[in-house]
C-alpha positions as CSV (number, residue, x, y, z in Angstrom):
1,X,188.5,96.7,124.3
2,X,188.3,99.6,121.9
3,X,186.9,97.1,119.1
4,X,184.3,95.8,121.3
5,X,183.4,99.2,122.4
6,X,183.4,100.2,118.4
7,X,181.3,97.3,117.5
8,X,178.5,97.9,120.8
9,X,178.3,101.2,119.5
10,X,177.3,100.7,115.9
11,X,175.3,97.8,117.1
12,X,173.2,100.4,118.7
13,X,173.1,102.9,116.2
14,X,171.4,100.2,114.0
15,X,168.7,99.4,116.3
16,X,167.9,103.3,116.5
17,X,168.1,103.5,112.8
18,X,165.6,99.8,112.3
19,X,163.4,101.8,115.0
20,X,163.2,105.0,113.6
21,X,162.3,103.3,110.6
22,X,159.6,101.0,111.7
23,X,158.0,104.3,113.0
24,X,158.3,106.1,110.0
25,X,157.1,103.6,108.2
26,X,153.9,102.9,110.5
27,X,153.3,106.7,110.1
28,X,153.7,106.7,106.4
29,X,151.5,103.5,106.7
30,X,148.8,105.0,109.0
31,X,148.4,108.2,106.5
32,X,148.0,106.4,103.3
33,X,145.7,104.2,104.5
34,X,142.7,105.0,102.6
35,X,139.3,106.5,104.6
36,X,136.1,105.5,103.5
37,X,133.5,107.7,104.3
38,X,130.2,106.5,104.8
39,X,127.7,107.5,102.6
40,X,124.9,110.2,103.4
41,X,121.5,108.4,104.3
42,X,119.0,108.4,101.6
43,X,116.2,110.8,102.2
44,X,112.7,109.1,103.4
45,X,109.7,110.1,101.5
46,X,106.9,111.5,103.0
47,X,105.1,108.6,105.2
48,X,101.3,108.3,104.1
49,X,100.2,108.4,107.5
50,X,99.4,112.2,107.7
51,X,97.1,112.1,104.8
52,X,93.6,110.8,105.5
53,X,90.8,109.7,102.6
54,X,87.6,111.9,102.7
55,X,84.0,111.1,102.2
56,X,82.0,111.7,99.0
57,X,81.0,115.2,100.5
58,X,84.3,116.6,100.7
59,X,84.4,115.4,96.9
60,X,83.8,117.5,94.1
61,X,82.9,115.6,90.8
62,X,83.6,118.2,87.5
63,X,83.2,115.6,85.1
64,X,82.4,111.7,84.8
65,X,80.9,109.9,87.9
66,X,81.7,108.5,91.4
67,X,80.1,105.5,92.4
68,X,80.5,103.8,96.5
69,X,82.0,101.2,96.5
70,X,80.5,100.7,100.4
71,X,77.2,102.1,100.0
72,X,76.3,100.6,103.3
73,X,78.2,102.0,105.4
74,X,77.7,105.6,106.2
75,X,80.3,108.1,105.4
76,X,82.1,105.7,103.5
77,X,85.5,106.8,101.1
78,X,85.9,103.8,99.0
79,X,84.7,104.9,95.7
80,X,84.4,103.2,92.1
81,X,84.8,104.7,88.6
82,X,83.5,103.0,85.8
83,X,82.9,105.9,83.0
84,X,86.0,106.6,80.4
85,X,86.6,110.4,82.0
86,X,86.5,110.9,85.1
87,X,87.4,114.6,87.1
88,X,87.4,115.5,90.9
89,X,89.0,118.0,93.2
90,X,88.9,118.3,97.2
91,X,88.0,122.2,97.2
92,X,89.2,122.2,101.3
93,X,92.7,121.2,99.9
94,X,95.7,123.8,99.2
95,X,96.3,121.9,95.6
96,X,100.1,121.1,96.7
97,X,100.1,117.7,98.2
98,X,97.6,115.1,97.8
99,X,97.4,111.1,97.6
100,X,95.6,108.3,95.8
101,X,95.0,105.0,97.3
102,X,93.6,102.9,94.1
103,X,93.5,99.3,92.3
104,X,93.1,99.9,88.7
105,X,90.2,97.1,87.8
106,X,90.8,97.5,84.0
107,X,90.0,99.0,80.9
108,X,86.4,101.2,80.4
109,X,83.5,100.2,77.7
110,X,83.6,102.4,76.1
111,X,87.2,103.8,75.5
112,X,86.9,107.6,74.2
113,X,90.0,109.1,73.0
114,X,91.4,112.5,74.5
115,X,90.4,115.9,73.0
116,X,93.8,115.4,70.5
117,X,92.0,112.1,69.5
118,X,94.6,109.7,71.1
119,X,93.9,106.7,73.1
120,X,95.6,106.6,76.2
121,X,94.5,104.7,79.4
122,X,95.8,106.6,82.7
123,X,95.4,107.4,86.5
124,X,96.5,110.2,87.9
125,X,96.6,113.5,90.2
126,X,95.9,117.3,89.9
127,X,97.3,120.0,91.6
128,X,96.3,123.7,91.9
129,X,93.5,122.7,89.5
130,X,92.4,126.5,88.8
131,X,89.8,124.8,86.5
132,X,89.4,122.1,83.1
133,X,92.0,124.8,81.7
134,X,94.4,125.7,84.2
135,X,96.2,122.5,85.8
136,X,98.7,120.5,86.8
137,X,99.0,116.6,86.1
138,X,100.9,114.1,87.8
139,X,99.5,110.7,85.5
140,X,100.3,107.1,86.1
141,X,99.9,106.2,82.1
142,X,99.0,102.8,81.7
143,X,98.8,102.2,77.9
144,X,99.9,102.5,75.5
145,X,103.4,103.0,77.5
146,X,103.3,102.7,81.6
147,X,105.1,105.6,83.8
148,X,104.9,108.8,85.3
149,X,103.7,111.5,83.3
150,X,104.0,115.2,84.6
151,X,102.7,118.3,82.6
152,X,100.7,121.1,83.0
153,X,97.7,123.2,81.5
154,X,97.9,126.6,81.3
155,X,95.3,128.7,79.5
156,X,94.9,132.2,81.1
157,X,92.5,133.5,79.1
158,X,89.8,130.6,79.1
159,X,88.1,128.3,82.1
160,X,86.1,125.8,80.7
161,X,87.5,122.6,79.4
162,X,85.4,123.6,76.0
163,X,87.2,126.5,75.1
164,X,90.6,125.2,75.8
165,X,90.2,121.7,74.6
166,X,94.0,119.6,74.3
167,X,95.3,123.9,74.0
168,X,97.7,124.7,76.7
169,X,99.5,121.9,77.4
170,X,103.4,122.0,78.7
171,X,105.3,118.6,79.4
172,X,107.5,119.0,82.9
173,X,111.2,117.5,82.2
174,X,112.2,115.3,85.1
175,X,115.7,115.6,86.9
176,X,114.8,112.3,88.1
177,X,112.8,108.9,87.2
178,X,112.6,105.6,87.9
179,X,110.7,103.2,85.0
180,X,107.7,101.6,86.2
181,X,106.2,98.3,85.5
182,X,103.0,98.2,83.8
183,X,99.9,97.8,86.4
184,X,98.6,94.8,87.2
185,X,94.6,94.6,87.2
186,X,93.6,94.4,90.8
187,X,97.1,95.2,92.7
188,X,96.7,98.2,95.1
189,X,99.0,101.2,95.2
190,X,99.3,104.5,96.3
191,X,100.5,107.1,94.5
192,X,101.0,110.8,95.9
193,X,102.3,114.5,94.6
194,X,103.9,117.0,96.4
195,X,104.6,120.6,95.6
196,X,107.7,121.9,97.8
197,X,108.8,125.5,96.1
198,X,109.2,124.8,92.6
199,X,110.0,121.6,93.0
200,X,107.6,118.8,92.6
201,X,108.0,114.8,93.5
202,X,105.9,111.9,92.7
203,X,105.9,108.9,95.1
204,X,104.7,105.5,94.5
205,X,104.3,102.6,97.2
206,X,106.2,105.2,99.5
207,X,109.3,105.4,96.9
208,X,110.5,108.4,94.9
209,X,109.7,107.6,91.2
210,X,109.7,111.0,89.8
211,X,111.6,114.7,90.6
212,X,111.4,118.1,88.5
213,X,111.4,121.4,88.7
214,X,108.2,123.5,87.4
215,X,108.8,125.9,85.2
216,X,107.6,129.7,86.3
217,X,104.1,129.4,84.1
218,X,103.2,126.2,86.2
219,X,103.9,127.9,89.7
220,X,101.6,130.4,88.6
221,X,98.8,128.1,89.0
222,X,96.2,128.3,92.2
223,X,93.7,125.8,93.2
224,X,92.6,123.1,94.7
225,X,94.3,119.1,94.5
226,X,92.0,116.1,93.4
227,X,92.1,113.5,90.7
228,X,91.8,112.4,87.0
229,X,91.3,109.0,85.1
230,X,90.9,108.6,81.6
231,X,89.7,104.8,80.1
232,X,90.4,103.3,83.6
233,X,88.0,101.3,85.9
234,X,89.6,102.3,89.3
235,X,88.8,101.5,93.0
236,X,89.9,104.8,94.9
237,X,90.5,106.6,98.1
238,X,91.6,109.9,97.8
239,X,93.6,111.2,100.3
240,X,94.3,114.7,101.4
241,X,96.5,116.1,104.4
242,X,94.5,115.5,107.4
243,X,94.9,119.2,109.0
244,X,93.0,120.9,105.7
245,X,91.8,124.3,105.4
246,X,90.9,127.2,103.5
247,X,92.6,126.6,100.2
248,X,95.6,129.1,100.1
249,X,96.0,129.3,96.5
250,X,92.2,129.9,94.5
């Protein structure tokens, strides 16, 4: 009787023992089971819905020539540009966010090279244009490489586009890019720059495709937004914030 009492009792010793076990083990399992956290969500970029494209009076040409594409109809916004340089601003516009709705139609005829005599096809955006001395750039180059170009045109002392010829200029470093095919004649896009503190983001077909930071000179800037082609035949809408206003920065 002693024996089987001796053996009953180490019997259950060993199932508390394989139990304690099992849950030790489950614990030890449970806390070195990896976690995977889900990843942040990707920021959205600014929808194109609050900008709206103005009519040829809300247009200021500074250098080339706007023709309408819809001449018929009466405040139309579709506009054509056919000459090799091509300026415009929206003076109702703060100069810190404005949009391009375009299809590049090819290359001009003639092609006049830029003030430092190169040849360079391109679409772009200005911001706080001060004046044909004192701007930023946000360019879609198109030959002879394709991206996003950002830089800016500082010249305190001069105004006009003739004193300061290709003087001025600063390229803007980018803390991020994405490369860009080269434009197809006839595709639509929309491109659109936006100035948020010192930071400054180009979109393209609604995605990021360039980010940097403007350097102290640039943010010194004031002045309207518009646009800029060089050597381009482009079908445009230019597209400003719809709630515009007295330009904060001029």
């Amino acid at each position: 009787m002693i024996a089987l009492a001796s053996s009953a009792v180490l019997i259950l010793w060993a199932g508390v023992l394989l139990l304690s076990h099992g849950a030790c083990s489950g614990s030890r399992d449970s806390v070195m089971k990896p976690i995977v956290a889900s990843a942040p969500p990707t920021a959205l970029p600014p929808p194109t819905e609050d900008l709206e494209p103005i009519p040829l009076e809300r247009l200021h040409v500074t250098q080339g020539k706007v023709l309408e594409a819809q001449k018929a109809a009466l405040g139309g916004t579709r506009f054509d540009i056919e000459v090799p340089r091509q300026r415009a601003v929206s003076p109702e516009t703060t100069g810190d966010d404005i949009g391009l709705r375009f299809s590049w139609l090819g290359v001009t005829d003639p092609v006049i090279p830029l003030a430092s005599g190169e040849l360079r096809e391109q679409v772009g955006l200005k911001l706080r244009a001060m004046d044909g001395c004192n701007v930023i750039y946000a360019m879609w180059r198109i030959a002879p490489s394709a991206g996003i170009v950002v830089n800016f045109k500082r010249n305190p002392d001069d105004h006009e586009s003739g004193e300061c010829g290709n003087a001025g200029y600063t390229t803007v470093q980018p803390r991020f890019m994405e490369p860009l095919d080269r434009l197809a004649q006839g595709e639509p896009h929309v491109m659109r720059a936006r100035i948020d503190a010192d930071v400054l983001t180009v979109y393209v077909d609604g995605k990021r495709v360039w980010e940097g930071v403007l350097p102290p000179d640039a943010l010194l800037l004031e002045g309207p937004a518009g646009m800029r082609t060089d050597n381009a035949r482009v079908r445009f809408e230019l597209l400003v914030p719809r709630e515009v206003g007295t330009a904060s920065r001029r």
